[in-house]
BAKE-25194 format. One record per residue: x, y, z of N, C-alpha, C in turn. Coordinates in pm, whole numbers, plus 50000, padded with zeros to 5 digits. Each point is the difference from the previous one (the first is absolute). Example, Ala and Ser with C-alpha at 12.3 -4.5 7.8 and 13.67 -1.06 7.14 Angstrom:
<rs>
513194943150780499115011950000500905012050000
499655010549928500825011950006499235010950073
</rs>
This chain:
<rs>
536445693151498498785003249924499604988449908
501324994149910499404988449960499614990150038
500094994450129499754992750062498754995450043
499315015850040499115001650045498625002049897
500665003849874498985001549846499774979649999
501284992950006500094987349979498804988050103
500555009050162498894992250094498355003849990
499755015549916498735001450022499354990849869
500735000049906499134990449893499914983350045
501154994950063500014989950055498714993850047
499875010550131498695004150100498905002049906
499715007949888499104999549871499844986549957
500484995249957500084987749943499414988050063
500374997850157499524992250069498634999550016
499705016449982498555000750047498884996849895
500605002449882499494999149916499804983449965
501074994950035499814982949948499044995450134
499895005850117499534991750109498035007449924
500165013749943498575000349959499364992249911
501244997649877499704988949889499284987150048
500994995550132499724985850067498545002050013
499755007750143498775005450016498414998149922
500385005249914498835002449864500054987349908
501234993149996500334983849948498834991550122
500575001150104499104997050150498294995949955
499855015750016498415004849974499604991649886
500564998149843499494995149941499884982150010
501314997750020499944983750007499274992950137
499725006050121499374993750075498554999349943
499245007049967498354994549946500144991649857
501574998249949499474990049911500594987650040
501244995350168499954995250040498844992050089
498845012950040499174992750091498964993249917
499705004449881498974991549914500684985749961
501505002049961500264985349972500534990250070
499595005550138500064989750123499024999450078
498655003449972498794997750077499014996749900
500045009849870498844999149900500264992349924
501414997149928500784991449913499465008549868
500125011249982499915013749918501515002549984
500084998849835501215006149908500225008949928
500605008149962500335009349917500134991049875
499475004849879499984994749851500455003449925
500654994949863500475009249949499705012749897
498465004050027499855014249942500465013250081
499494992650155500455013850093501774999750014
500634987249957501265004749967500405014749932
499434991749867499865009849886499995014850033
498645002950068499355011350008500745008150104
500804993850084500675006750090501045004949941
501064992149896501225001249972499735013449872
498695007649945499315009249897500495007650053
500125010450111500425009850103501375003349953
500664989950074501794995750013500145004149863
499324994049892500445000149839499925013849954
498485006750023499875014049968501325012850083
500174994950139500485008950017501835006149946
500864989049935500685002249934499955011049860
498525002649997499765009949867500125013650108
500155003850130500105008450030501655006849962
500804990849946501145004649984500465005949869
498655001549945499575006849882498795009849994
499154999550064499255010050012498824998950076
500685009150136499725004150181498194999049950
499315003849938498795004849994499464981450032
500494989249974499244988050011500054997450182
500405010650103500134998150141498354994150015
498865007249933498955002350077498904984949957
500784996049891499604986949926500134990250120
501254999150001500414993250091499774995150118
499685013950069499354997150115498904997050025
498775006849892498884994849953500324978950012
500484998449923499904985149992500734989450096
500785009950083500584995950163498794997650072
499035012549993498434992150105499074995349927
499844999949887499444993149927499854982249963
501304998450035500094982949970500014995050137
500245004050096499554995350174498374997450010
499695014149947498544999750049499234988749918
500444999149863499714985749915499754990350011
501474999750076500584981750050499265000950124
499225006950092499585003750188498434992449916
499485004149859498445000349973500164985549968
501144991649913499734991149916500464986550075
500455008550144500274987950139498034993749991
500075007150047498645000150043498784985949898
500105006149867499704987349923500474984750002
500664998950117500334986249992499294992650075
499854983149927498854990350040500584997750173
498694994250111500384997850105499984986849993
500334991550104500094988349985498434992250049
498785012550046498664992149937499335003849869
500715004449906499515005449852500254982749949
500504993950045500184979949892499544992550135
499754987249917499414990850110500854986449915
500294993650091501004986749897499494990950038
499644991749941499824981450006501084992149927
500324990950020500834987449929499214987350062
499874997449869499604981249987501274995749926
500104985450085500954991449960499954985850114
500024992949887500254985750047500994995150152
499654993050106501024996850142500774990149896
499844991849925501044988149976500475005749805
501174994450046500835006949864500894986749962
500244995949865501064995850007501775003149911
500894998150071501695000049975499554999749847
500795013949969500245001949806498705001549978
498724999350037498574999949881499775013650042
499525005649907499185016149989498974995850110
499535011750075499684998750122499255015449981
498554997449957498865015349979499615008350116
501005014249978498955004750109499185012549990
499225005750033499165009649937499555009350103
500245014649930500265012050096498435004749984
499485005150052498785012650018500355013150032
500215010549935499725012750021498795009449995
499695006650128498775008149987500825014150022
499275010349928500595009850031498205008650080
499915003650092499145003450115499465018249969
500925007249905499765015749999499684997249874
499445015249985499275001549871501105009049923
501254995749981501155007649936500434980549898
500535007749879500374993149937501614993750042
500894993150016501065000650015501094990549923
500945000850051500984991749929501014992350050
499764983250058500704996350124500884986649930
501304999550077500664992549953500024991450091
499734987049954499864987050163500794987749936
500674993650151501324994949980499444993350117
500314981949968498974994650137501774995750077
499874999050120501304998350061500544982850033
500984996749905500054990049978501114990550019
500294991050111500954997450045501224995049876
501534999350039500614999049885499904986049964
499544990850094500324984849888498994999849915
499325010949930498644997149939500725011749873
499684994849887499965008349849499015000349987
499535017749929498425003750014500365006149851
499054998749939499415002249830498825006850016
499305016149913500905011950030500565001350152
500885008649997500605002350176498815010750079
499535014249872499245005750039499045007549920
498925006249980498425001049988500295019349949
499905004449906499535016349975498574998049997
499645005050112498194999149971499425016249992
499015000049924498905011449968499284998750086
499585008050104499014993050104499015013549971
498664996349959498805009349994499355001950090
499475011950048499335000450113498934987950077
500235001550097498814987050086500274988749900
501094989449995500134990249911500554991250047
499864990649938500764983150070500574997849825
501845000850070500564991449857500874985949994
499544988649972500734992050066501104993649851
501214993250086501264996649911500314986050067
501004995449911500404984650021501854999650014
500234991950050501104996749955500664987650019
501254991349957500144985950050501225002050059
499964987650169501385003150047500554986149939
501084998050066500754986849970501075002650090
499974987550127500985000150075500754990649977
501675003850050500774986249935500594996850125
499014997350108500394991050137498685002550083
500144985150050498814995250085499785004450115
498675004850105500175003850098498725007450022
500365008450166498855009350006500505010449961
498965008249935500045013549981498615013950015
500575010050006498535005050023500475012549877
499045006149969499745011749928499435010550087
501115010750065499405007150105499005014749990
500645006349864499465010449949500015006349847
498975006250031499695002749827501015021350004
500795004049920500775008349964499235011749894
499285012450064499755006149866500705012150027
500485007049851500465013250032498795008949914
499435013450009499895009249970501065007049969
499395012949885500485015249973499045008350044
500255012449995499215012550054499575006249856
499015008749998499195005249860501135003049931
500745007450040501225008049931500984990049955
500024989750071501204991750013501405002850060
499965014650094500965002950064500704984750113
498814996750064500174994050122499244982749924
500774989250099500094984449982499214994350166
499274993049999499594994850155500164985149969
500414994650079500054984050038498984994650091
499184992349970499244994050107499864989050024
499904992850124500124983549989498525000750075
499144987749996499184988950002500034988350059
500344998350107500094987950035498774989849989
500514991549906499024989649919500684989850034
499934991150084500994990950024499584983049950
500414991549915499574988250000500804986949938
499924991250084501024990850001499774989149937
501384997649932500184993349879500854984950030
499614990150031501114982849940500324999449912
501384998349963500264994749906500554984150011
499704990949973500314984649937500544998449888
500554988850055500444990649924499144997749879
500815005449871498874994549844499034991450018
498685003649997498944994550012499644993049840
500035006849923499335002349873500094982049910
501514993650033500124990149964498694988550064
499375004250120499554993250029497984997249900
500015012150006498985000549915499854994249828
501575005749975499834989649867500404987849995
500574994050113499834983250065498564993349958
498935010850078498554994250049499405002549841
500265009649897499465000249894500474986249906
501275004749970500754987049937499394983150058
499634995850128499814990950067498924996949992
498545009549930498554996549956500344994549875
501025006749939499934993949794500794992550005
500554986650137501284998549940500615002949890
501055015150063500895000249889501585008650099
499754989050083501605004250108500964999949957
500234990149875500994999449910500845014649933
499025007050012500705014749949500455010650152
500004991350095500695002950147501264996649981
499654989149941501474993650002499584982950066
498835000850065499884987950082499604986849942
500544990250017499954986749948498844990850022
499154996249919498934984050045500464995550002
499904991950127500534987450113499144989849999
500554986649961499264987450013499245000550134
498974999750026499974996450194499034985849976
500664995050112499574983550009498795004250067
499024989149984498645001150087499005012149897
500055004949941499525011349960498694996750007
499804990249889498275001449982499204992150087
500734996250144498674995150073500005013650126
500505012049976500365006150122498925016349915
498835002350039499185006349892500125017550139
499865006349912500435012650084498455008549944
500185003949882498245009050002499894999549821
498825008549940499604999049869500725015650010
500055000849890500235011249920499754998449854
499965017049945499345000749820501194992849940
499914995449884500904996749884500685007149946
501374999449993500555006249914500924990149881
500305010949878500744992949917500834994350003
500964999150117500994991550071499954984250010
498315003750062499814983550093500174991249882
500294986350099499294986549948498274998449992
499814993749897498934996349990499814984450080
501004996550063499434989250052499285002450168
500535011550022499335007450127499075006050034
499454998649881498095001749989499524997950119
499175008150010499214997250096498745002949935
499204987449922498875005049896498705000550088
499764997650102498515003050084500345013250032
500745003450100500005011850013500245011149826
500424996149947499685006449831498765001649988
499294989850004498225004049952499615006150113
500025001850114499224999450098500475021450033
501024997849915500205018650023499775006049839
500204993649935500155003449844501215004149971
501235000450059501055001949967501314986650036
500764999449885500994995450010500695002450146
500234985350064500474997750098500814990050074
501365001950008500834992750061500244993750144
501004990650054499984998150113501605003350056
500335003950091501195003550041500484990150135
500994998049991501014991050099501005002050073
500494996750100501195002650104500514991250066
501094999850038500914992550056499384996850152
501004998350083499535002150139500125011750080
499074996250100500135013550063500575004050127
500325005650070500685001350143501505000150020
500485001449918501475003749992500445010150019
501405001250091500585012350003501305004949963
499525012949969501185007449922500645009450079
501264999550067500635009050084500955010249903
500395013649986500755007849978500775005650081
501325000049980501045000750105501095014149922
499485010149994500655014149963501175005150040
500925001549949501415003850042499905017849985
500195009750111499565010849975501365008850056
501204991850022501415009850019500745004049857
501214999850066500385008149890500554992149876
499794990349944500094998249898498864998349881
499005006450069498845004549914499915007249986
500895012750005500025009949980500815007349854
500144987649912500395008049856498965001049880
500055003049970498935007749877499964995149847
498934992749998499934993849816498485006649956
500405003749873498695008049974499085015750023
501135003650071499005008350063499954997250192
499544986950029499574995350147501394993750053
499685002150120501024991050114499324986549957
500954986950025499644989450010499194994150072
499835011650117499044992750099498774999949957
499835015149923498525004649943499744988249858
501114997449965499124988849856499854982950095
500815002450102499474984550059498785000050061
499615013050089498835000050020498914997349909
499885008749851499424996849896500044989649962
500724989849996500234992050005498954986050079
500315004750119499534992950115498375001150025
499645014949978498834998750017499034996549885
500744997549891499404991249845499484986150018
501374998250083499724986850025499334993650109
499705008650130499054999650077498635000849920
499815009849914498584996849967499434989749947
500994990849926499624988949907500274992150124
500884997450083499704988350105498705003650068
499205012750052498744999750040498784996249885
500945002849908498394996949876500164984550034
500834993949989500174982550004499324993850142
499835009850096499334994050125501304994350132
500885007649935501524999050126499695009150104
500974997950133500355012050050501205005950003
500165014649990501665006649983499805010850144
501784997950021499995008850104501455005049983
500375006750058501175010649973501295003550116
500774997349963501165009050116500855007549936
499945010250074501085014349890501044999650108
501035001249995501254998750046501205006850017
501005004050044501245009050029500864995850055
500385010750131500804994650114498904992150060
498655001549986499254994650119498504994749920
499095002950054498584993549945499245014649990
500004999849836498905013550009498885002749993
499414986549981498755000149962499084984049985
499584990850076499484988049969498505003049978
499724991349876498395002349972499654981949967
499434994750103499554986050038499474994549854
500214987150004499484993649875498424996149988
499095008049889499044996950013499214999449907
498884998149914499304998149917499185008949949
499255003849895499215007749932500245012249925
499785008749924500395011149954499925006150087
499205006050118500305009650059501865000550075
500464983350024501775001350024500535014649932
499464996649866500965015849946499885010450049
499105004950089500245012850059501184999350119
499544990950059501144995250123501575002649908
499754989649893501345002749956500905014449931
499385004149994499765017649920500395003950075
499205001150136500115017850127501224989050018
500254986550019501575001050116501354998849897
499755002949849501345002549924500045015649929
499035003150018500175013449886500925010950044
500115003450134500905009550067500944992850067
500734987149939501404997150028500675005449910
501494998950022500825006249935501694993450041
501164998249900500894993850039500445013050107
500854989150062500595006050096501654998250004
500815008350011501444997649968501044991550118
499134993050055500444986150135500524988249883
500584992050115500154983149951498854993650047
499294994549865498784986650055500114987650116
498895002050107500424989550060499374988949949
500064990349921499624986149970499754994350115
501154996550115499054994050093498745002250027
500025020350044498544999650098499114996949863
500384999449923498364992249894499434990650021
501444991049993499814985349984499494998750100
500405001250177499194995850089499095004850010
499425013749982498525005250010499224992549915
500484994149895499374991149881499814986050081
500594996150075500174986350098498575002050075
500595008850093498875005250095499005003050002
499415009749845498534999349988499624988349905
500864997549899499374990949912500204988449982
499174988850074500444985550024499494990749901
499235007349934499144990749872500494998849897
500624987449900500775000349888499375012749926
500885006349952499515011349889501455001549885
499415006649915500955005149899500945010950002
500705000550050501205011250074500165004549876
500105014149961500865005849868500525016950049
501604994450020500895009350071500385011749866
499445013550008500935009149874500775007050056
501484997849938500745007650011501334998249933
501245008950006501185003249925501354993250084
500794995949891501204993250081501205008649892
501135003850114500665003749938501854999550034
499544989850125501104996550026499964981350083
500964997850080500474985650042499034999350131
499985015150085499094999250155498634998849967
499045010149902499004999249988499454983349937
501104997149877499134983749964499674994950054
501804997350104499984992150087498764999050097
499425006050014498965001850103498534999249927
499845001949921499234997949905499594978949945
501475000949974500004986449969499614983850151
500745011650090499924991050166498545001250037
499025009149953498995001950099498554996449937
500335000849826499044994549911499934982449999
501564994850060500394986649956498974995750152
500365006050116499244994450101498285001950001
499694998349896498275003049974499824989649919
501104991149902499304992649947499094985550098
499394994449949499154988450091498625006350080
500155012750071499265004850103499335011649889
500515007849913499505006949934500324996949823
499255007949928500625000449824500775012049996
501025005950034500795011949952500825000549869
499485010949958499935006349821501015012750027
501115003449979501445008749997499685005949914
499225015949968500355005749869501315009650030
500745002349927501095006750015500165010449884
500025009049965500015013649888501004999549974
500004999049871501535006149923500475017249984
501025000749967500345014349986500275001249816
499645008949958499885004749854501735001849996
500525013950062501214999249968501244992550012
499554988750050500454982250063500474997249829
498404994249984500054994949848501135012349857
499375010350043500285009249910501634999449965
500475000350137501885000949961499844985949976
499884987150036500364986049979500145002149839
498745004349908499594996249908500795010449908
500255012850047500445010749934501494996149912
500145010649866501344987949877501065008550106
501574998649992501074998250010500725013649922
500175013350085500495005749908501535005550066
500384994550089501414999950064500074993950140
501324997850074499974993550063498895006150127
499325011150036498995006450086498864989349977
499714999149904498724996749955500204980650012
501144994549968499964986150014500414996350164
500305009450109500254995150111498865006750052
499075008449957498725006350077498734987249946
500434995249892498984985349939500164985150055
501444999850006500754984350093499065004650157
500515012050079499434995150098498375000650028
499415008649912498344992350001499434987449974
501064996449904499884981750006500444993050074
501095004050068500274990050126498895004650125
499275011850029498914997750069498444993749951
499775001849890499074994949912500204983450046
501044995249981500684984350028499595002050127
500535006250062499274995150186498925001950012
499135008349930498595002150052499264986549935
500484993649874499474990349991500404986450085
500955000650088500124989450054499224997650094
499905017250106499125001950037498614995850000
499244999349888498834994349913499774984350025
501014998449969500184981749959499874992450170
501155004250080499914997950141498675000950064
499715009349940498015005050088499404985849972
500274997149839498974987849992500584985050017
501524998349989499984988150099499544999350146
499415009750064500195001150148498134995049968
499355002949865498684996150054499225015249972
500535009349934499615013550036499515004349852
498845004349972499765004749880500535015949986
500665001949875500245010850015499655006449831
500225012250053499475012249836500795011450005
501044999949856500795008149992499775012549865
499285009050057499415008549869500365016150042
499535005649923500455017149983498675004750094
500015010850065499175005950070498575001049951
500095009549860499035002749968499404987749899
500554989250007499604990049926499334989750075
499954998850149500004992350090498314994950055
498825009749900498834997150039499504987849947
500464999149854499214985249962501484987250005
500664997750036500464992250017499834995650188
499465005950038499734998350138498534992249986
499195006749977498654995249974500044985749952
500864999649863500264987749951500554990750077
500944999350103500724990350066498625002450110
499715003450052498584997950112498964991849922
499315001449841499294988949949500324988849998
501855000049971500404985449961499774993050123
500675005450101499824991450192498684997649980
498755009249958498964993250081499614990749887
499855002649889500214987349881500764986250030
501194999450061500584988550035499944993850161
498845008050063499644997950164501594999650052
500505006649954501844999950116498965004850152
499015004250018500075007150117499474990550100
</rs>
């Protein structure tokens, strides 16, 4: 008999949990199918409002008469949450636009600007979040907007990417609530529009400002004697407080009514080759940037001032192999050439081949030019090869060795002595410090100009050694 009292509750029990399941079933599949077709959530009031029931009905264990409450507010908050579904925005109640700039540059705030229309004559309340790849930091991340009936509300925000490349911005992110705020909807927009980012531009512009007032000096960049100057006449320009007054140009003064100078240049038709090291030893980080990204900055600084001078520059980016040649050629428009074929390189974790440079450098470029190789040495194979392949350019070409220092190089060399860790972690940065300068010294008995500076320091001392060559016609 007990057995059988034992198997029938058993049998009770089962049935009862397989009904629980059941009615668990019934409820979670329609709020499964909204948040896998509609992208419709439960919020947290209809939490709330559900868990009121569950709460009240514990007072039944005090007094039976609250059964009818209860159940009252069992169909009561369904039928609620069934009405206040219903109030939620569709995904043609908004209309999205984004404006924003195709060219961006590495680290600069980068504007882009959202449009919201809301299309119904309901007031609402939408939260928009533009979808934003991760190498990009976005300032706000996202938008609480008031949206008034039939309205256009538009917002701003700045990105800032901290690596060069393509990118696109594929969609704009809004969520809704429902009147009640039971229920959350997600809706996407596909607004799609694509973004470059480059190599720091910005230096270049305050080059061209600084370079009307001469006042490059606060670049950092040096006035250079240049021989020939004043029989070699380039164009007039206004006066500034800078000039000489012996560079008058007093007809053209009366003849405009303004103070007016004459401007001069060296020669013209020279070329400037860049020879980019893009494996893996450009791949450590000063500042913020990979080394490759401040040599580029770098490089293309100094491309612009060799096109302002009337040179031509041309480019090889480099690895295991050839990633990119952009022919040596003349005028400002070069900089675009030079732009689209460096902005979406990137180091690569290979060994540099120096040869295929050097001979692709053989092979296309037969015209004396100014070779200026950037890159990092950090051991006996790379110099070595460095030193063998720059030395076979002197006579046929001018090759200029910049080579980057490392901060935490200097840092332990220089750092005080506070046990024996610290004086054998300082001895041996000076005994490489000692080779890298021998390194140095060797480049220039061989005939080889070379420049030994910090990454992010490397724009005006480059510029400067390119005035002095064409100041002293080495080329």
């Amino acid at each position: 008999m007990t057995d059988w009292i034992i198997s029938a509750l058993q049998d009770h029990g089962a049935f009862l949990f397989r009904i629980a399941g059941l009615l668990m079933l019934a409820l979670l599949a329609p709020l499964l199918a909204l948040a896998w077709f509609k992208r419709i959530f439960p919020h947290t009031p209809i939490v709330i409002a559900v868990a009121l029931p569950a709460v009240l009905s514990l007072g039944l264990l005090i007094d039976q008469r609250l059964l009818p409450f209860i159940v009252v507010a069992d169909l009561i908050i369904p039928v609620i949450a069934l009405v206040d579904l219903f109030t939620l925005a569709g995904p043609k109640s908004f209309k999205v636009e984004r404006e924003a700039m195709r060219v961006a540059s590495i680290q600069g705030n980068h504007k882009v600007t959202l449009h919201i229309s809301n299309l119904r004559r309901i007031s609402r309340t939408a939260w928009v979040r533009d979808d934003i790849p991760q190498e990009f930091s976005v300032e706000p991340k996202q938008f609480v907007l008031r949206l008034g009936p039939r309205s256009r509300t538009t917002v701003h925000y700045d990105l800032k990417a901290s690596r060069r490349g393509k990118f696109s911005l594929p969609k704009v992110h809004v969520r809704v609530r429902s009147f009640l705020g039971f229920w959350q909807r997600y809706l996407e927009y596909p607004v799609e529009n694509p973004i470059h980012v480059y190599p720091d531009m910005k230096q270049l512009a305050e080059f061209a400002i600084l370079a009307r007032t001469n006042r490059l000096s606060l670049m950092g960049v040096r006035r250079t004697r240049k021989v020939g100057t004043e029989n070699e006449f380039e164009r007039l320009r206004d006066y500034t407080l800078d000039d000489n007054y012996k560079y008058m140009d007093w007809r053209a003064t009366a003849r405009r009514s303004k103070l007016t100078v004459k401007d001069f240049q060296t020669s013209h038709s020279q070329r400037l080759i860049f020879l980019l090291d893009c494996g893996r030893l450009m791949t450590n980080e000063s500042s913020g940037l990979s080394l490759l990204d401040h040599s580029l900055n770098a490089a293309l600084m100094l491309s612009y001032v060799a096109l302002r001078q009337g040179d031509s520059v041309g480019m090889v980016c480099f690895s295991d192999r050839i990633l990119s040649y952009v022919p040596p050629k003349g005028g400002l428009t070069q900089m675009n050439q030079l732009l689209h074929a460096s902005f979406d390189r990137f180091p690569d974790i290979v060994e540099s081949r120096y040869d295929d440079a050097f001979m692709h450098l053989a092979t296309h470029c037969k015209k004396r030019s100014l070779v200026v190789l950037i890159t990092n040495i950090i051991d006996e194979v790379n110099s070595h090869q460095v030193e063998s392949y720059l030395g076979t350019l002197v006579g046929k070409h001018l090759p200029l060795g910049v080579l980057l220092r490392d901060h935490q190089l200097f840092s332990a060399a220089d750092a005080p002595h506070t046990g024996d860790v610290s004086l054998f972690r300082s001895a041996a940065a000076a005994e490489i410090l000692s080779w890298r300068h021998q390194v140095l010294r060797d480049l220039e008995h061989k005939g080889v100009l070379a420049l030994d500076v910090f990454p992010e320091d490397m724009t005006a001392p480059l510029v400067n050694s390119y005035l002095q060559i064409k100041a002293r016609h080495l080329l």
